[in-house]
C-alpha positions as CSV (number, residue, x, y, z in Angstrom):
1,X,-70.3,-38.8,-3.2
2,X,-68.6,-41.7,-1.9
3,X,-64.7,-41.7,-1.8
4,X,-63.1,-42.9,-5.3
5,X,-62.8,-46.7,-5.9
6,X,-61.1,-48.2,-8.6
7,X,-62.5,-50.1,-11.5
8,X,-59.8,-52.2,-13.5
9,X,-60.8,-55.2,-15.0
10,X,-59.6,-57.0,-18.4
11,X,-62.7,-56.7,-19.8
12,X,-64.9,-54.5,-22.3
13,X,-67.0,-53.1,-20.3
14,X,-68.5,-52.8,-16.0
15,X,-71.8,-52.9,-15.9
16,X,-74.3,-52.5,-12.6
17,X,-77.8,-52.3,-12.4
18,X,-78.1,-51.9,-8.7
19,X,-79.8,-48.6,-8.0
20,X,-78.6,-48.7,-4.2
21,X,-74.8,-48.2,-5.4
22,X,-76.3,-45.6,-8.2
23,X,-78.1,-43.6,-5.5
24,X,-74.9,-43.5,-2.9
25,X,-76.1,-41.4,-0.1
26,X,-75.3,-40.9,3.6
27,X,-78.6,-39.5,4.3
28,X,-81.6,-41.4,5.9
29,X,-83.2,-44.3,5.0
30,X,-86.4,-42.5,4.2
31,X,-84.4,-40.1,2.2
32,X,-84.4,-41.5,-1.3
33,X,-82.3,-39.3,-3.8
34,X,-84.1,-38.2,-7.1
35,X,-80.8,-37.8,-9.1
36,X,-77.6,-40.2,-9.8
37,X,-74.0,-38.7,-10.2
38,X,-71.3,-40.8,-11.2
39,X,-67.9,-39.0,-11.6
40,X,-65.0,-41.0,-13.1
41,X,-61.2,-40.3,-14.3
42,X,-59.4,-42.8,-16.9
43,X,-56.7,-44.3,-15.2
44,X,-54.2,-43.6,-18.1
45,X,-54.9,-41.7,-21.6
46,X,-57.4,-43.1,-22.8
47,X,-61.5,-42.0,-23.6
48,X,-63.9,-43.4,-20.7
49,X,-67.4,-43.7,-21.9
50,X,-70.0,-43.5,-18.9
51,X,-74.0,-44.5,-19.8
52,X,-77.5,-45.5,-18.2
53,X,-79.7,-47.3,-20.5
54,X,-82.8,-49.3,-20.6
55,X,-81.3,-52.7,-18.5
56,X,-82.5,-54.8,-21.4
57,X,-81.3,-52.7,-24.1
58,X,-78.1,-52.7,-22.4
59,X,-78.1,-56.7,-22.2
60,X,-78.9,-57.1,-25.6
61,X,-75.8,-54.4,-26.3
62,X,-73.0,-56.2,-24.0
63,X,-74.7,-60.0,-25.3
64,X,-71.8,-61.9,-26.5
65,X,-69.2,-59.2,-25.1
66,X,-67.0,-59.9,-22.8
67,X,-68.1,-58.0,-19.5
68,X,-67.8,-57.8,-15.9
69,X,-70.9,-56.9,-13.1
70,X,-70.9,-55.8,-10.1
71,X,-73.2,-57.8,-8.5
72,X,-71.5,-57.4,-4.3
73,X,-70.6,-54.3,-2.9
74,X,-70.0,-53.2,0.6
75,X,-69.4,-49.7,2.3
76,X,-68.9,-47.6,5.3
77,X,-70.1,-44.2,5.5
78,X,-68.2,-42.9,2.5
79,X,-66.1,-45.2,1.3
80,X,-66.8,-48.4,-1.0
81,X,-64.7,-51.0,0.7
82,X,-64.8,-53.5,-1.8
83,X,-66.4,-54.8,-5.1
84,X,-67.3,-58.3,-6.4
85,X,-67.4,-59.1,-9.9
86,X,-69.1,-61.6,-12.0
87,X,-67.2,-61.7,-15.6
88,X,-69.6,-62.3,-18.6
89,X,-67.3,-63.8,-21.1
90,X,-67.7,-63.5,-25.1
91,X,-65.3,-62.6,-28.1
92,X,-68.1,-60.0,-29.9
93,X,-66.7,-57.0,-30.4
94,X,-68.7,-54.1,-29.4
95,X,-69.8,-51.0,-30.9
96,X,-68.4,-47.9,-29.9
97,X,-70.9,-47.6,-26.8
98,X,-71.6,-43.6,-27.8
99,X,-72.8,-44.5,-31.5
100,X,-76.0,-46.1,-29.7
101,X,-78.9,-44.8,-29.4
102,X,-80.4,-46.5,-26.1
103,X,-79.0,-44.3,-23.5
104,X,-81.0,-42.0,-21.7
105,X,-77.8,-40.4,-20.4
106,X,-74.1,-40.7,-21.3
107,X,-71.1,-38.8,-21.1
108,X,-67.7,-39.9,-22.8
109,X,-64.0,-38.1,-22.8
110,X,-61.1,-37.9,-21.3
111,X,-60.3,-36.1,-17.9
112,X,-62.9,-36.2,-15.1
113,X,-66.1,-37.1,-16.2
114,X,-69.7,-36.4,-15.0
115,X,-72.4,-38.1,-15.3
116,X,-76.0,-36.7,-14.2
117,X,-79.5,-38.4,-14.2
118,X,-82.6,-38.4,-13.3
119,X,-84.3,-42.1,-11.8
120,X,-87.3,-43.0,-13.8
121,X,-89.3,-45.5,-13.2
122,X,-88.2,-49.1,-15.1
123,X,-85.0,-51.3,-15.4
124,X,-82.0,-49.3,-15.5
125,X,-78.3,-50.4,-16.0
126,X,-74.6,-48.2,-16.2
127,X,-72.2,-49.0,-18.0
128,X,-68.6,-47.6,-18.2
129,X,-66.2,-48.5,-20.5
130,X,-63.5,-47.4,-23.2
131,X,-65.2,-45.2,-25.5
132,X,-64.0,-47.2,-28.4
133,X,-65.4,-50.2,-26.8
134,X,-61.5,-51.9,-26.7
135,X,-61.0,-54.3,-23.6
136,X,-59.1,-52.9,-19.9
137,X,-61.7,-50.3,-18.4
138,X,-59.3,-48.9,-15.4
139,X,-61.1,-45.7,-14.1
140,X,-61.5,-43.9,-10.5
141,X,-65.2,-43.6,-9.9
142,X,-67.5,-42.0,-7.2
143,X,-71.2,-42.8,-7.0
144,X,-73.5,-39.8,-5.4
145,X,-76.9,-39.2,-5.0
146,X,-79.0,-35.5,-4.2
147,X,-81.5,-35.5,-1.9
148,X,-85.1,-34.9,-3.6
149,X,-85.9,-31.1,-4.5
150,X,-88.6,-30.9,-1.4
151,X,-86.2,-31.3,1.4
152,X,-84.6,-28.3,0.9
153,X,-87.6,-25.7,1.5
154,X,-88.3,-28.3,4.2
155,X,-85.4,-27.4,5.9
156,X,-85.8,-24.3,5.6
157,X,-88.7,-24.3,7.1
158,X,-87.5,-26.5,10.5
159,X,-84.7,-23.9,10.8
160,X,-87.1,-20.7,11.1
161,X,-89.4,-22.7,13.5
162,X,-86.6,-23.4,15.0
163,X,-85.0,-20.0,15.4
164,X,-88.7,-18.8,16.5
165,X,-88.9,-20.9,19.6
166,X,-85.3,-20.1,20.6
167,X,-86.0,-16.4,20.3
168,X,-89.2,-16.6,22.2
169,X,-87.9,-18.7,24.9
170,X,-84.7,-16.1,25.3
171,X,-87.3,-13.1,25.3
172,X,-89.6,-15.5,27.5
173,X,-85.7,-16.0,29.7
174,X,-85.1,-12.6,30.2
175,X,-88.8,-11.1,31.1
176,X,-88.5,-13.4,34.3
177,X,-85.3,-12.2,35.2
């Protein structure tokens, strides 16, 4: 997960649809991760709702609502240095974002929050904001990623061909000694 970054804008909701900040990871390029993790804490009392939805669904949710995306972010190894956002305005007032049914994975409270998903295939958005929909979303977030399900057995595999050889060449070490 990266470090925590902080989200505070006046706004109703943050919104990103950028699946590189969604699958954070520090692994290879030719590692893609299969799962998204997004842990957040309300800055203050209040409920933080956390959701992925269908991009357009989501669109047609925030439409009219004022909004902010992330649509720049830059980072060093583990740490999000900074965030642009592009403010959507509008006067609609939402929903409360948990009475939709759109989202293909939410979690909403107060306290650290988790959220967990699978990628699928198609246009996918988040969306954090209060879980009343009210405006000022100020949360700590982390974006993570886990490597897909095959590398482990994979690595697994490198280590005992690996241990192998180093036997073998000790045994093949001392024989000639």
């Amino acid at each position: 997960l990266t470090d925590p970054f902080t989200i505070e804008v006046s706004s109703r909701a943050v919104v990103t649809d950028d699946h590189e900040l969604l699958r954070w990871n520090t692994m290879p390029d030719f590692v893609s991760p299969d799962d998204v993790r997004v842990e957040s804490v309300a800055a203050g009392p209040g409920t933080l709702f956390m959701g992925i939805g269908p991009a357009d669904a989501v669109a047609g949710y925030l439409d009219g609502v004022a909004h902010d995306e992330i649509t720049e972010w830059n980072s060093t190894q583990d740490d999000i240095e900074y965030v642009v956002y592009t403010r959507n305005e509008g006067a609609t007032d939402p929903a409360a974002p948990g009475t939709e049914g759109f989202w293909v994975a939410s979690v909403s409270g107060s306290g650290e929050q988790t959220l967990d998903w699978t990628i699928e295939t198609g246009e996918w958005a988040l969306v954090i904001m209060t879980a009343d929909g009210s405006p000022g979303v100020s949360a700590e977030v982390r974006f993570g990623g886990q490597a897909p399900s095959g590398l482990a057995p994979l690595g697994w595999a490198a280590l005992t061909v690996g241990l192998v050889a180093l036997i073998g060449g000790l045994v093949m070490l001392i024989r000639d000694v």
